[in-house]
C-alpha positions in Angstrom: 0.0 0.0 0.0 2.9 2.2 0.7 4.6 2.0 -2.6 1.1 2.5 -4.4 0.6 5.8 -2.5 3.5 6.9 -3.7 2.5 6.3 -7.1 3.7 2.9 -7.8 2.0 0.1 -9.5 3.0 -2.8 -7.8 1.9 -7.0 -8.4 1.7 -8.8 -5.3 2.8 -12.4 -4.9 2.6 -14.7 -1.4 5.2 -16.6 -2.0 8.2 -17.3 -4.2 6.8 -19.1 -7.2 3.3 -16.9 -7.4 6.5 -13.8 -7.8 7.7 -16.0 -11.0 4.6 -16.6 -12.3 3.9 -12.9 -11.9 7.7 -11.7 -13.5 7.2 -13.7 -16.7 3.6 -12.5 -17.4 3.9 -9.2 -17.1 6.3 -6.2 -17.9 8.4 -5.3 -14.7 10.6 -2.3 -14.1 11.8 -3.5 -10.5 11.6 -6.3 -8.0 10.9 -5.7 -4.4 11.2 -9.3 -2.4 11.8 -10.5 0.7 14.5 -13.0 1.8 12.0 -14.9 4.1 9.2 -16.4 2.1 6.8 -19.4 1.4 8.4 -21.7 -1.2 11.3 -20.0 -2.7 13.7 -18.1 -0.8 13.6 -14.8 -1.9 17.8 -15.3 -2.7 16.7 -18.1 -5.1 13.8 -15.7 -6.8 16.5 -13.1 -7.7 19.1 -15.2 -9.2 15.9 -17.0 -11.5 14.7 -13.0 -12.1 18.3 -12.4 -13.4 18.5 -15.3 -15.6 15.0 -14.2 -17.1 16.1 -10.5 -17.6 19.1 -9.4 -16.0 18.3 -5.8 -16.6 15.4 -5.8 -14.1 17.0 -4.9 -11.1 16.1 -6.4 -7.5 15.6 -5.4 -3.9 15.8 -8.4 -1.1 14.7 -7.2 1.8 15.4 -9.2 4.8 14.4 -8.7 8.9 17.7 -11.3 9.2 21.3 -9.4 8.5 23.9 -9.0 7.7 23.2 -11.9 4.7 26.5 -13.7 3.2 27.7 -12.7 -0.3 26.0 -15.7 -1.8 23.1 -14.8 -0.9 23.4 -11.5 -2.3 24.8 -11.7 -5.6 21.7 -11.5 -7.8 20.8 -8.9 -6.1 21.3 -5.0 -6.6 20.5 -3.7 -3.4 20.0 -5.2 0.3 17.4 -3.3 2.6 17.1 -4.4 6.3 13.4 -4.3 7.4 14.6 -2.3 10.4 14.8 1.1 8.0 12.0 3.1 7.4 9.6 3.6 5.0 10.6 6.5 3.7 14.1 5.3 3.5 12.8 2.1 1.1 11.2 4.2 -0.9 14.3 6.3 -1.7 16.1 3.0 -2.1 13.7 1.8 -4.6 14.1 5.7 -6.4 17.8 5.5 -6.5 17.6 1.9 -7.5 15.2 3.0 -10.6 17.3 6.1 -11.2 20.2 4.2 -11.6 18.3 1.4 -13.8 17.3 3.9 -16.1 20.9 5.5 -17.0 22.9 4.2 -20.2 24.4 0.9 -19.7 27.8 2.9 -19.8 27.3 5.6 -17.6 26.5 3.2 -15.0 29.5 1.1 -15.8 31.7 4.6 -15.4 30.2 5.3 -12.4 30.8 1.5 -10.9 34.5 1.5 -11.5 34.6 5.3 -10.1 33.4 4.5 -7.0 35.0 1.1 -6.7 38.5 2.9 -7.8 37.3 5.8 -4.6 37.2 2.8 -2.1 40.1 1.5 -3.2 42.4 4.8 -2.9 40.7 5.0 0.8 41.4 1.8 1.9 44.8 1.9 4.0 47.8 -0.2 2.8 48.6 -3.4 4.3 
């Protein structure tokens, strides 16, 4: 209900498979889904959303954390359940935002801010 007052359209599935069935009928711009569901993890629904159309890009949200890297590596961003509202629904913007950008600007700004990490990390 949240994400439709804020002028989403949004398809609702109760478990992992239903979210599938949903994904390959109809067109989606983004995927919100939860790690803990009936069925399918919600790990296990992102990496099958990715092999479908990689392009779409996917939210796990999760009350459990931090997750291990495998069970994050379909996924293009990790929300905790413990954050607001508010602060999903600018996840979800910047998510969208960043969706929507050329294939090489997004690339650019990848190694950019991977490159930034690396020059802060100290040396060994």
């Amino acid at each position: 209900m949240f994400l439709e007052q804020n002028g989403y359209s949004v398809l609702e599935a109760t478990g992992g498979d239903q979210a599938l069935k949903l994904f390959r009928k109809h067109t989606i711009d983004a995927v919100v889904v939860d790690y803990q569901m009936p069925g399918i993890n919600g790990d296990v629904v992102a990496a099958k959303i990715k092999r479908l159309r990689s392009c779409v890009p996917v939210m796990l949200l999760s009350a459990y954390g931090p997750l291990p890297k495998r069970k994050l590596k379909s996924v293009d961003i990790f929300f905790p359940k413990s954050q607001s509202p508010d602060a999903l629904l600018s996840a979800l913007n910047r998510m969208l935002d960043t969706q929507s950008k050329p294939f090489f600007t997004r690339w650019l700004e990848h190694w950019k801010n991977r490159n930034r990490r690396s020059d802060a990390a100290p040396s060994p």
